[in-house]
C-alpha positions in Angstrom: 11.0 7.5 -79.7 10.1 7.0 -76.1 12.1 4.1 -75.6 15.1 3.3 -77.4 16.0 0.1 -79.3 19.0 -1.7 -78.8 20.5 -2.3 -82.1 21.1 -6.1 -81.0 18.2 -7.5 -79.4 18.8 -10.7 -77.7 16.2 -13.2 -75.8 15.9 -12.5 -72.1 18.7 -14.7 -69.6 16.9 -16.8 -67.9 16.2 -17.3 -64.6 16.6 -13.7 -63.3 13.8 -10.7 -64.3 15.4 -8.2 -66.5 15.0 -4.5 -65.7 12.3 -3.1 -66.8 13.4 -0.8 -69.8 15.3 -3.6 -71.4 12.2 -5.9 -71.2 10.5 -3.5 -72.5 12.5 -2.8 -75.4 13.0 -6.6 -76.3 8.9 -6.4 -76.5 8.8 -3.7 -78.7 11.4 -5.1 -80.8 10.1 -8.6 -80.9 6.6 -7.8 -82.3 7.3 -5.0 -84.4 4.1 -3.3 -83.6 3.0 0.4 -84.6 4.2 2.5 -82.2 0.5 3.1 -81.4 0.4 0.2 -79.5 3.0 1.0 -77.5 1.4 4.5 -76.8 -2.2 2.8 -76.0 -0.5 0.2 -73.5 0.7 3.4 -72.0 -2.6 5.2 -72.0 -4.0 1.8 -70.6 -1.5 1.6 -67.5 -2.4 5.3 -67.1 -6.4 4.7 -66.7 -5.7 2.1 -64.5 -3.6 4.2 -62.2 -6.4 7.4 -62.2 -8.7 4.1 -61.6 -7.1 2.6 -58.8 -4.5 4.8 -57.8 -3.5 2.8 -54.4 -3.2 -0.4 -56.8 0.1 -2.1 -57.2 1.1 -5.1 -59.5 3.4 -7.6 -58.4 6.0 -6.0 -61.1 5.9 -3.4 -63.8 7.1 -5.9 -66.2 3.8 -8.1 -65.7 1.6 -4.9 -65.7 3.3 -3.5 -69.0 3.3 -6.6 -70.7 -0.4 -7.3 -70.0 -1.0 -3.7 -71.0 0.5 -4.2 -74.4 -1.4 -7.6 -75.1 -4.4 -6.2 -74.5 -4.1 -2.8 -76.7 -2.6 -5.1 -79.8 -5.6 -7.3 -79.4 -7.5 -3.8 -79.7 -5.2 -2.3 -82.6 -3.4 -5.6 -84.6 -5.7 -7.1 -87.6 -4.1 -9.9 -86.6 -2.3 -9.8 -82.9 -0.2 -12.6 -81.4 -2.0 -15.2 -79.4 -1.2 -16.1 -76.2 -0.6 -19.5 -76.3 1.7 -19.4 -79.3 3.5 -16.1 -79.2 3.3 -14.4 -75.7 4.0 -17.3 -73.5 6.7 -18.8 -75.8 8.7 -15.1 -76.3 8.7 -15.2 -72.0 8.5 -18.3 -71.2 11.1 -18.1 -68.7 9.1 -15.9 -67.0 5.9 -16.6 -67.4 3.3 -19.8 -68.5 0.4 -19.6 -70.3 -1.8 -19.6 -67.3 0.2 -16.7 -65.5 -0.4 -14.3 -69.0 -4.2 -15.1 -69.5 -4.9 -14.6 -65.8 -3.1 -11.2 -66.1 -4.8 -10.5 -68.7 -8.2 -11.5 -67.2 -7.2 -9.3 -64.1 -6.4 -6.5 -66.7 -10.3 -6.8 -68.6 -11.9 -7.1 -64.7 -10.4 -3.7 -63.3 -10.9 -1.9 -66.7 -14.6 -3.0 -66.4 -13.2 -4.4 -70.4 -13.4 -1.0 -71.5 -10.4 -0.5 -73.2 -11.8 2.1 -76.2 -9.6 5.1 -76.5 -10.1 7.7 -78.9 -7.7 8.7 -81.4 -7.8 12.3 -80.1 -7.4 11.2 -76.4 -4.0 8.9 -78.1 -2.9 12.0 -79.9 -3.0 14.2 -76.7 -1.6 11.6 -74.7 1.5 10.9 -77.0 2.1 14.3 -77.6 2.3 15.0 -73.2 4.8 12.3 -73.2 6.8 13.4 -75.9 6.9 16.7 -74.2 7.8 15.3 -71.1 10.6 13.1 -72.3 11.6 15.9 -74.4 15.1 14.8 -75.5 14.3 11.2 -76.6 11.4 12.5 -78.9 11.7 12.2 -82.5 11.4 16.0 -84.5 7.6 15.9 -86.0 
């Protein structure tokens, strides 16, 4: 697995950010999604970069977070709305209005093409496994 779970996951302390890897686990952990959307959030933040590669957000927590929302709208049957899962799971550090403008930003430099294929996923995956090579599960 890319990035590990803590056993006990907790919700954030407010009013100070987290650091990014346990934000990012608490995410993972809180929705329980496949870990394709993890990989496709991934794959999202990485388009954007070979878009715009001067572009900076105001924090890699904002920039993962809106990347995830976005590619579990794409992949969930059913994903988590904004108003009653997103902004209540962070809502010590961000409101509603912060996480749909992110997310608006997020459709607006992706031109809202956020289709990946699964071979393009596959390959993808598979260069990050190989590149985090000890924290990769055995196929």
């Amino acid at each position: 697995m890319v990035f590990a779970i803590p056993c006990q996951v907790s919700p954030l302390d407010p009013p100070t950010t987290p650091p990014l890897a346990p934000f990012i686990a608490y995410l993972i952990a809180s929705t329980k999604y496949p870990p394709s959307v993890t990989f496709s959030a991934l794959y999202i933040l990485f388009r954007l970069k070979i878009y715009y590669p001067a572009i900076q957000g105001s924090s890699g927590h904002r920039l993962f977070l809106v990347a995830y929302i976005v590619a579990s709208k794409m992949l969930v049957d059913v994903p988590f709305s904004n108003k009653t899962f997103w902004s209540q799971l962070f809502k010590d550090l961000f409101t509603l209005k912060e996480i749909n403008r992110m997310e608006r930003e997020m459709c607006r430099y992706l031109g809202f093409d956020f289709n990946i294929s699964p071979s393009a996923l596959v390959e993808f995956e598979h260069h990050l496994r190989q590149g985090f090579g000890n924290n990769a599960p055995p196929d």
